[in-house]
C-alpha positions in Angstrom: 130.8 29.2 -12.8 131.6 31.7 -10.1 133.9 30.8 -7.5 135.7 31.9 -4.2 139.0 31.0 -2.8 140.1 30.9 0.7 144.1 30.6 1.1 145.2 28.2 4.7 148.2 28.6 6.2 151.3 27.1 5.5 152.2 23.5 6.2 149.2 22.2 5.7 146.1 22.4 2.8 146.9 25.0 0.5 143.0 26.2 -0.4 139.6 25.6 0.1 137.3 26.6 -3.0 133.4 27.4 -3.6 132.7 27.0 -6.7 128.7 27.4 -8.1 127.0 27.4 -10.9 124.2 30.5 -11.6 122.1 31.6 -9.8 124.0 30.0 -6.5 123.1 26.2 -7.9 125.7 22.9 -7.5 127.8 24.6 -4.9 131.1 21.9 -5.1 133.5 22.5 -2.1 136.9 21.6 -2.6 140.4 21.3 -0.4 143.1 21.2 -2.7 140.8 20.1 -5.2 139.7 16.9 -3.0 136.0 17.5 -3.0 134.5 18.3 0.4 131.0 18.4 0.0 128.2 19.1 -2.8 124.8 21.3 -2.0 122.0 21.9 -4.4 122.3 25.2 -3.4 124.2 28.1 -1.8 121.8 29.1 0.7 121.8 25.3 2.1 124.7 26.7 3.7 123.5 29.6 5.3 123.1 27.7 8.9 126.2 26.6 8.2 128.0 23.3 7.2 131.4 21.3 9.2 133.6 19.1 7.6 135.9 16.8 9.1 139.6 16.6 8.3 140.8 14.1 10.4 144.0 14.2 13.7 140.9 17.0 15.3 140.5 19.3 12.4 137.8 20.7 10.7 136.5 23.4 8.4 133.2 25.2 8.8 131.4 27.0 6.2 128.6 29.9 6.0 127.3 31.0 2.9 126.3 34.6 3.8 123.4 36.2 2.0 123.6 39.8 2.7 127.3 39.5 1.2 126.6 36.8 -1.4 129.6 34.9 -0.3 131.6 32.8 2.4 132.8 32.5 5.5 134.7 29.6 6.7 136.8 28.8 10.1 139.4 26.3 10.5 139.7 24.6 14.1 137.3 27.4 15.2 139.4 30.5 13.8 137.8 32.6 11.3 140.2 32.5 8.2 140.8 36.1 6.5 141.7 36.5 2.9 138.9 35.2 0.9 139.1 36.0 -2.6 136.7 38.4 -4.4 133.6 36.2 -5.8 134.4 35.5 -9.4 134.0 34.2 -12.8 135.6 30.6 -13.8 137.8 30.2 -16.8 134.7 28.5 -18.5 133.1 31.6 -18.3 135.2 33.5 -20.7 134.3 31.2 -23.7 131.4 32.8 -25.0 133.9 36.0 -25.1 136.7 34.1 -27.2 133.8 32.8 -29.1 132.4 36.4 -29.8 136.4 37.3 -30.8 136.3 34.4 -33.1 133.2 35.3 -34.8 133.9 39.0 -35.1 137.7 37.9 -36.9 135.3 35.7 -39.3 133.4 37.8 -40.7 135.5 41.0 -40.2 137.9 39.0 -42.3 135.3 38.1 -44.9 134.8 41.5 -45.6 138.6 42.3 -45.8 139.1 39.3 -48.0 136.1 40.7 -50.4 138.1 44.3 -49.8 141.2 43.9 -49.7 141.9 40.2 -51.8 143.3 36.9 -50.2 146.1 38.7 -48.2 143.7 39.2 -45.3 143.2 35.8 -45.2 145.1 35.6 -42.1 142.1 37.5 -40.4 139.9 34.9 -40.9 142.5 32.3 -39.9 143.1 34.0 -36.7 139.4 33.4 -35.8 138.8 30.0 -36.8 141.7 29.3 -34.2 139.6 31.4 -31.5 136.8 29.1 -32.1 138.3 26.3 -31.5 140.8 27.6 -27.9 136.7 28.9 -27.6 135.9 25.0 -27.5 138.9 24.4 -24.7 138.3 27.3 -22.9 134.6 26.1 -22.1 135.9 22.9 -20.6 138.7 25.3 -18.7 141.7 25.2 -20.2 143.1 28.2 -18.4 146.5 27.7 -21.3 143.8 28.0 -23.9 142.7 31.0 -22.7 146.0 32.5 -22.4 146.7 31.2 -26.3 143.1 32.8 -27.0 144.7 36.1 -25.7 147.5 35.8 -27.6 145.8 35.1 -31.1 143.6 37.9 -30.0 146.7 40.3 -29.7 148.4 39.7 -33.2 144.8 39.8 -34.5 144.1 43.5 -32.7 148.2 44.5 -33.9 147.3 44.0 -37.6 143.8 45.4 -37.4 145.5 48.5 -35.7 148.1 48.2 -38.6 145.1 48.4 -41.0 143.9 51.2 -39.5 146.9 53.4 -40.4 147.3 51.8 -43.9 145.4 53.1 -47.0 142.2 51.7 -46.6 138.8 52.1 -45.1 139.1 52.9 -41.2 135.6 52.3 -40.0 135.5 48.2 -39.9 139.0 47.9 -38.2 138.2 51.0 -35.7 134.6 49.2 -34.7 136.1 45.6 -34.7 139.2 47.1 -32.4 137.3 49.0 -29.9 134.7 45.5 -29.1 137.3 43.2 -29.2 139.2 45.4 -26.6 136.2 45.5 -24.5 136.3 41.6 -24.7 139.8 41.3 -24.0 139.7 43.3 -20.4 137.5 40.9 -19.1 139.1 37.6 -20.9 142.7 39.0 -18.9 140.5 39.5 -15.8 139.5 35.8 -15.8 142.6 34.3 -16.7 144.6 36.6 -14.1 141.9 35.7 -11.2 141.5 31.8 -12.2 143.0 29.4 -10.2 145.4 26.4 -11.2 143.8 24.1 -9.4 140.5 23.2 -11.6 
C-alpha cells in the first residue's frame, strides 16, 4: 500500500498519514494513527476534504493529480515536508518471499551438490517464508529480521563463491537477491513506526 507522510509541528499531533491501496483505492487518513477519514478513492479528494480537530483546528486535504499526491494545510497554513509517496512495509513481502524461494531451491541444489552441509541454505529460506508471512501483515521487525537472514545467507553464498566449487548458481543467486535487498532496505528505512 503506498503511503505519504506529512510531519506537524511540535507540541501538538506528531503526523498525519495517506495511506492507499493500488491504483489510488481505500485511501485511510490517519493523525497519529487515529483515523481521520476513509474515501473509496484518491481523486474523491481532489476538491478537497476538512477535518475537524477540535479548540478551532482543522486539517484540509487535496489529493493532487498532476503530482499524484497531497497537499494538506493546518489552520489554513500550507504544511511543507511531505514525504516522498511510497511503498508500505506490506509491500516488501512478495520480495522476502522471492528470497525465500530462491534460498530453497538454490539450497536443494547445493544439498544434491555439495551433501547435507548446505543444509543451512535451505534453512535460511524456510525462515524467509515465514518473516515473508509477518512482513505481509507489516511487521516492520520482521522485515528487518528478513534482512538479516538475508545477509548471512548472501555472506555464505559469497563464501561459496570463492570455495572450490561451481561459481555460476551462487554468482546468479547473489546478484537477484542483491537486487531484492535494495529495495527490501528502501522499505524498511522509509516505513513508518506508526502502522
Amino acid at each position: 500500500m503506498p503511503q505519504q507522510r506529512f510531519p506537524l509541528r511540535s507540541g501538538g499531533p506528531k503526523q498525519i498519514a495517506f495511506r492507499w491501496s493500488s491504483p489510488r483505492r481505500d485511501l485511510r487518513i490517519e493523525l497519529d494513527g487515529t483515523l481521520l477519514g476513509e474515501f473509496a478513492e484518491c481523486e474523491d479528494l481532489v476538491g478537497g476534504a476538512r477535518f475537524e480537530l477540535g479548540r478551532n483546528a482543522y486539517i484540509d486535504a487535496w489529493w493532487v493529480e498532476a503530482t499524484t499526491s497531497f497537499r494538506i494545510q493546518v489552520n489554513g497554513v500550507v504544511v511543507r515536508g511531505g514525504s516522498e509517496v511510497h511503498p508500505d512495509i506490506a509491500d516488501a513481502a512478495p520480495m522476502v518471499f522471492a528470497i525465500g524461494v530462491i534460498n530453497l531451491v538454490a539450497g536443494q541444489i547445493a544439498v544434491l551438490w555439495y551433501g547435507p552441509t548446505s543444509l543451512d541454505v535451505v534453512a535460511a529460506g524456510a525462515v524467509l517464508l515465514g518473516l515473508g508471512a509477518l512482513v505481509r501483515q507489516g511487521s516492520k521487525r520482521a522485515l528487518g529480521l528478513a534482512i538479516a537472514v538475508l545477509g548471512v545467507s548472501l555472506a555464505y553464498k559469497v563464501a561459496l563463491m570463492f570455495g572450490g566449487g561451481p561459481k555460476m548458481l551462487p554468482l546468479a543467486t547473489v546478484l537477484v537477491q542483491l537486487a531484492l535487498a535494495s529495495a527490501m532496505i528502501r522499505s524498511y528505512v522509509l516505513a513508518s513506526t506508526d502502522w
